[in-house]
N, C-alpha and C positions, 0 to 999 in steps of 0.2 A: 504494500500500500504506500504511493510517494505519495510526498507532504501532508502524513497523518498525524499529527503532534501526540507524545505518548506522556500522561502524567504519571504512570507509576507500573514499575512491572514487579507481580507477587512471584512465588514458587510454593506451591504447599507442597505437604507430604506426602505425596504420590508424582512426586516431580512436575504435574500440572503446572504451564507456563501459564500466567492470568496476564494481559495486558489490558489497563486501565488507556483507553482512548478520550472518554469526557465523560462526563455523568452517567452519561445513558448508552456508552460503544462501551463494551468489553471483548475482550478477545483470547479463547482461552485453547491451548494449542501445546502438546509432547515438545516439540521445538521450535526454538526461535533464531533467527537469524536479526544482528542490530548491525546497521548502517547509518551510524548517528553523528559519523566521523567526529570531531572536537568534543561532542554530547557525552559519547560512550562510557565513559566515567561517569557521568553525572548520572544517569539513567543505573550504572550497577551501584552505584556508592551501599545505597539502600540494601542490596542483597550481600553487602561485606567484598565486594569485588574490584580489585582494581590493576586494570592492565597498566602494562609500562606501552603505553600508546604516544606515538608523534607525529603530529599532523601536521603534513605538507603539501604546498601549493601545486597542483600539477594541473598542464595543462589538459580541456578536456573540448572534444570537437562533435560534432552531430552534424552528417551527411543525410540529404534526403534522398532516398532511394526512385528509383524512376521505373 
């Protein structure tokens, strides 16, 4: 899902991923995949998690196909 803003991701005891989307979106899934670049920290802090992540500028192109 691009440009979903995520407030809060749980884990219970059954390894069930919960993602908090807004009030009223939840999203609850075995796995997750986060592409939060700079965020990515901020999003695990909460579940005790913290990668040695470095985020770098690179360039990025989009071709329209014919």
């Amino acid at each position: 899902m691009d440009n979903c803003p995520v407030k809060k991701i749980l884990v219970d005891s059954e390894s069930n991923t919960r993602v908090i989307l807004s009030e009223d979106r939840t999203v609850v899934t075995k796995y997750l995949i986060i592409c939060a670049g700079p965020w990515t920290n901020r999003l695990l802090e909460p579940l005790g998690w913290k990668l040695p992540l470095q985020p770098i500028k690179i360039p990025v192109f989009y071709y329209k196909a014919h």
